[in-house]
C-alpha positions as CSV (number, residue, x, y, z in Angstrom):
1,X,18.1,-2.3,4.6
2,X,20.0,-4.5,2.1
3,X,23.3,-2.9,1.6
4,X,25.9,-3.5,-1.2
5,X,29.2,-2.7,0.1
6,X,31.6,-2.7,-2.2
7,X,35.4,-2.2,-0.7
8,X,38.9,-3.3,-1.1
9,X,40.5,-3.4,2.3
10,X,39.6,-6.7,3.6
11,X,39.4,-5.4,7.0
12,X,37.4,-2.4,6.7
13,X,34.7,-5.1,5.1
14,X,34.7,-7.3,7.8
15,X,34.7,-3.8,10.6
16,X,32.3,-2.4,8.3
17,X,29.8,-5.6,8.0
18,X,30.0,-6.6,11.4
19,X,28.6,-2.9,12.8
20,X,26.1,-3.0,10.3
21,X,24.6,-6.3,10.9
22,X,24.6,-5.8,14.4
23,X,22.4,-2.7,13.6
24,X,20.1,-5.1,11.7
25,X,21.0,-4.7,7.9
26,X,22.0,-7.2,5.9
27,X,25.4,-6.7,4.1
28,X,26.7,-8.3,0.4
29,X,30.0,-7.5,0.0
30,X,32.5,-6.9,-2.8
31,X,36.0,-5.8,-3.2
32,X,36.3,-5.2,-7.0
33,X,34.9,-2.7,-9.4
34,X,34.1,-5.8,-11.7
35,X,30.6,-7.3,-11.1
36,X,29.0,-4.7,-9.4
37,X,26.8,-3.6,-12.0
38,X,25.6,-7.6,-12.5
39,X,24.6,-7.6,-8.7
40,X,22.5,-4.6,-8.9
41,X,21.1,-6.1,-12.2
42,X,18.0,-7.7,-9.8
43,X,16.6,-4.5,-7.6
44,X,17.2,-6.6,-4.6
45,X,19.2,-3.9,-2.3
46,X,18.6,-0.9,-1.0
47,X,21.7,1.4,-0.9
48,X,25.1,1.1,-2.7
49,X,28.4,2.2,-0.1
50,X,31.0,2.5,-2.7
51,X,34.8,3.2,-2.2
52,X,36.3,4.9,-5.1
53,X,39.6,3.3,-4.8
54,X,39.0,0.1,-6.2
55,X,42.0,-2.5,-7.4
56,X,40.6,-3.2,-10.5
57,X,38.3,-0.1,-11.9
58,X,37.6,3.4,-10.2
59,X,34.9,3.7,-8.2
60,X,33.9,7.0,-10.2
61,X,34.0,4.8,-13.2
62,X,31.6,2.5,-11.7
63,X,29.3,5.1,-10.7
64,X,29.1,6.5,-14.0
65,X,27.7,3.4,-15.3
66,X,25.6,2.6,-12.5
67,X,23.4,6.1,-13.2
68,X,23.9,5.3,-16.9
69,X,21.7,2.5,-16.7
70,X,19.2,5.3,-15.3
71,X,19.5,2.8,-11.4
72,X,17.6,5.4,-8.8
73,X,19.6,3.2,-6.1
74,X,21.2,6.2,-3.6
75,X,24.6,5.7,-3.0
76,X,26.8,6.4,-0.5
77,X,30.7,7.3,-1.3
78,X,33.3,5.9,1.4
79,X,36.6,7.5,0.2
80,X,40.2,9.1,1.6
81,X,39.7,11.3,-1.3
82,X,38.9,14.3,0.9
83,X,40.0,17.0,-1.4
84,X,36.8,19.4,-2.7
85,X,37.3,18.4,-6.3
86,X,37.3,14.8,-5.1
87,X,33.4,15.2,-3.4
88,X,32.7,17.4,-6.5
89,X,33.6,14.8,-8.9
90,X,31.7,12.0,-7.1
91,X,28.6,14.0,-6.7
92,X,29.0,15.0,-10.2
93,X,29.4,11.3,-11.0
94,X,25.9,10.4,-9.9
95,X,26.8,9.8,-5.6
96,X,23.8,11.1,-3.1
97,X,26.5,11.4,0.1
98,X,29.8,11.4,0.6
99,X,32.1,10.3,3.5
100,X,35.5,10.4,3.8
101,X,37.6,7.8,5.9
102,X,37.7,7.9,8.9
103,X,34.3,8.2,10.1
104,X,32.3,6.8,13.0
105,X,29.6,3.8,12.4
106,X,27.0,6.1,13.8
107,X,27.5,9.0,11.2
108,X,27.4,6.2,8.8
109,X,24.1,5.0,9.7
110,X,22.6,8.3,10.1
111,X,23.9,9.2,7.0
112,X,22.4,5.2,5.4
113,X,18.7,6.1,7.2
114,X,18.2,9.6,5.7
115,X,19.8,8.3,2.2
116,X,16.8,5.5,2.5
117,X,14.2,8.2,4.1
118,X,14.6,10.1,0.7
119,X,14.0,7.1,-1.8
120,X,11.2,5.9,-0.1
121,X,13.1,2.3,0.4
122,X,12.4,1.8,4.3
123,X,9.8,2.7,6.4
124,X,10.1,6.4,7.8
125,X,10.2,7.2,11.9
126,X,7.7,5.0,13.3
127,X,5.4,3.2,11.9
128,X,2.2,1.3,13.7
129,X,-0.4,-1.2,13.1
130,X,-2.9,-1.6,15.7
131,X,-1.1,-1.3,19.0
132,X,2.1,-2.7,17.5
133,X,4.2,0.1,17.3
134,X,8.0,-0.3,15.4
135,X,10.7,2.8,15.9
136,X,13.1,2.4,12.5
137,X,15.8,4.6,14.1
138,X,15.8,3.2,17.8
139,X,15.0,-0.5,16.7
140,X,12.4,-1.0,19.5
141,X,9.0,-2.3,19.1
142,X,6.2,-2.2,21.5
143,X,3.1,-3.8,21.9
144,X,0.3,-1.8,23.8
145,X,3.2,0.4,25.2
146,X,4.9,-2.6,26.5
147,X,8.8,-3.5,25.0
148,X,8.9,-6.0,22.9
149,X,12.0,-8.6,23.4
150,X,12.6,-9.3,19.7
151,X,16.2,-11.4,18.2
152,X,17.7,-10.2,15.2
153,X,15.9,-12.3,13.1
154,X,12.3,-12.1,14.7
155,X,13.1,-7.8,14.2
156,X,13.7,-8.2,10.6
157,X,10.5,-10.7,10.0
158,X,9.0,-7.4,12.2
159,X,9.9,-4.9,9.7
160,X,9.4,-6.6,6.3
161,X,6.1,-7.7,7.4
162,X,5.3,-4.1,8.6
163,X,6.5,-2.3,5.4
164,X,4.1,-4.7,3.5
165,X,1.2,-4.4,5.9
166,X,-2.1,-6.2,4.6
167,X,-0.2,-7.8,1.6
168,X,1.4,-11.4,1.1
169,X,5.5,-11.4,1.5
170,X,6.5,-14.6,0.0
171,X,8.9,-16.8,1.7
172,X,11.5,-16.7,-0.6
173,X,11.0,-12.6,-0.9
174,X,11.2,-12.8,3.3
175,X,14.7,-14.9,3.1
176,X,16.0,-12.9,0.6
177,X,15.3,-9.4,2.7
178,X,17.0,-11.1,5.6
179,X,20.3,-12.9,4.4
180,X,23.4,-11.8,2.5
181,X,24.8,-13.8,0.1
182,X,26.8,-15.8,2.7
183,X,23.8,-16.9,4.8
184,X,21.7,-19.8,4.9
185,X,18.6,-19.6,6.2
186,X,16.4,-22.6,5.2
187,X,12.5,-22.6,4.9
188,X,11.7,-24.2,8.2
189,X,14.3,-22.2,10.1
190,X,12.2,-19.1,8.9
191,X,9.2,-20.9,9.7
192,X,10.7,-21.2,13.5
193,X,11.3,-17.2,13.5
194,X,7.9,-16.7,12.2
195,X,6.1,-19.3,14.3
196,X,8.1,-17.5,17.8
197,X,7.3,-13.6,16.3
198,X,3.9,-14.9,16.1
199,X,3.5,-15.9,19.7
200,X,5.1,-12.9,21.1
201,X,2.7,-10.0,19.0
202,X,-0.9,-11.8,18.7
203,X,-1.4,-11.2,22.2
204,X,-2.3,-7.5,20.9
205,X,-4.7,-6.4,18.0
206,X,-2.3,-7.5,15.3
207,X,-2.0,-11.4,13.8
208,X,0.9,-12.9,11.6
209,X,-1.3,-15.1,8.8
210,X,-0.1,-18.0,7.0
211,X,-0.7,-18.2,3.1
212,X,-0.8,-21.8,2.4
213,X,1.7,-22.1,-0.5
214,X,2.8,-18.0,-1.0
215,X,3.8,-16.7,2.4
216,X,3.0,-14.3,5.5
217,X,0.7,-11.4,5.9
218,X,0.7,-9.1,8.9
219,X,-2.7,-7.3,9.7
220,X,-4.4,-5.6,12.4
221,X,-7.0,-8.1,13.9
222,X,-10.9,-7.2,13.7
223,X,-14.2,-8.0,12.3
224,X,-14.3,-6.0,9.5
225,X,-11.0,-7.2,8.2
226,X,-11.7,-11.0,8.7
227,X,-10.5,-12.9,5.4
228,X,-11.8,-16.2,3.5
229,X,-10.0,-19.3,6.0
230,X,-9.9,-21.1,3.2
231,X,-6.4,-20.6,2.2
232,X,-5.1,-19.0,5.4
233,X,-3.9,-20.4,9.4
């Protein structure tokens, strides 16, 4: 998933981002009220953690406006608040969960998985094309019941191609899934992550396509599903 996490303590961002990277997502971060609404203008992410004790405007306050604009993104509410009227109030306000400080990474994540199970925004349990098979909530992929020894980056390349299965994922659509707003990841460096994922599946009954000039497709491999070579590799 692409998470907005917007937070004011500096070190609960960098905690917080860290454990969630590592677990594959891919974390923009913010630690003001002020601007949040402009970076959820483009429906680029996929869940909204929110603290409601911001420096600069309440998190309820943001909330309110966020569901104003009729946004379906779920959101999760990281708070100290842990009074009832407090979780009343910010699932009145428009928040799908609530979770008050502290709290362990792994409740977080279960907590960020069934938020994205319900909207639809990630692909649910397992999902498998051919004999490539992907496990959402164990991050493990197999081919033809054998481990797959994916990096980071080759897992996430996995998993967007996967959740668009038999359509074109366009390179710049493919960066943006995998990088936050600090990362770099140039055109041929994706190509490189591509070009190894490639190697390491088509030995199965799946194959990685190259669109000349849009992108990536990933497909199951057989006769009936042979395309025009003209514009793909």
């Amino acid at each position: 998933m692409r998470i907005l996490l917007v937070e004011d303590d500096l070190l609960i961002v960098d905690g917080l981002s860290r454990a969630l990277r590592q677990r594959g997502h891919v974390v923009d971060a913010l630690n003001r009220g002020e601007g949040v609404l402009d970076a959820l203008r483009e429906p680029v992410h996929d869940l909204l953690l929110l603290d409601l004790g911001l420096p600069d405007i309440d998190g309820l306050t943001v909330l309110t406006a966020l569901r104003k604009r009729h946004a379906s993104l779920p959101v999760l509410v990281l708070t100290a608040r842990d009074a009832i009227e407090s979780r009343v109030a910010g699932l009145n306000a428009g928040a799908d969960d609530y979770l008050t400080k502290p709290f362990s990474i792994e409740e977080l994540e279960a907590r960020l998985r069934a938020l994205a199970r319900r909207s639809g925004r990630v692909l649910k349990g397992q999902s498998r094309i051919g004999g490539l098979l992907l496990d959402l909530d164990q991050r493990h992929a197999e081919l033809d019941g054998r481990p797959l020894a994916l990096t980071p980056r080759e897992y996430g390349v996995l998993e967007v191609l996967m959740q668009a299965e038999g359509r074109v994922v366009s390179k710049p659509a493919l960066r943006e899934a995998l990088c936050n707003w600090d990362d770099d990841l140039s055109s041929s460096a994706l190509d490189v992550h591509v070009h190894r994922l490639r190697r390491k599946v088509e030995p199965g009954t799946v194959e990685i396509r190259t669109v000349r000039g849009f992108g990536y497709l990933l497909r199951e491999t057989s006769p009936a599903a042979a395309l025009d070579s003209g514009a793909l590799q």
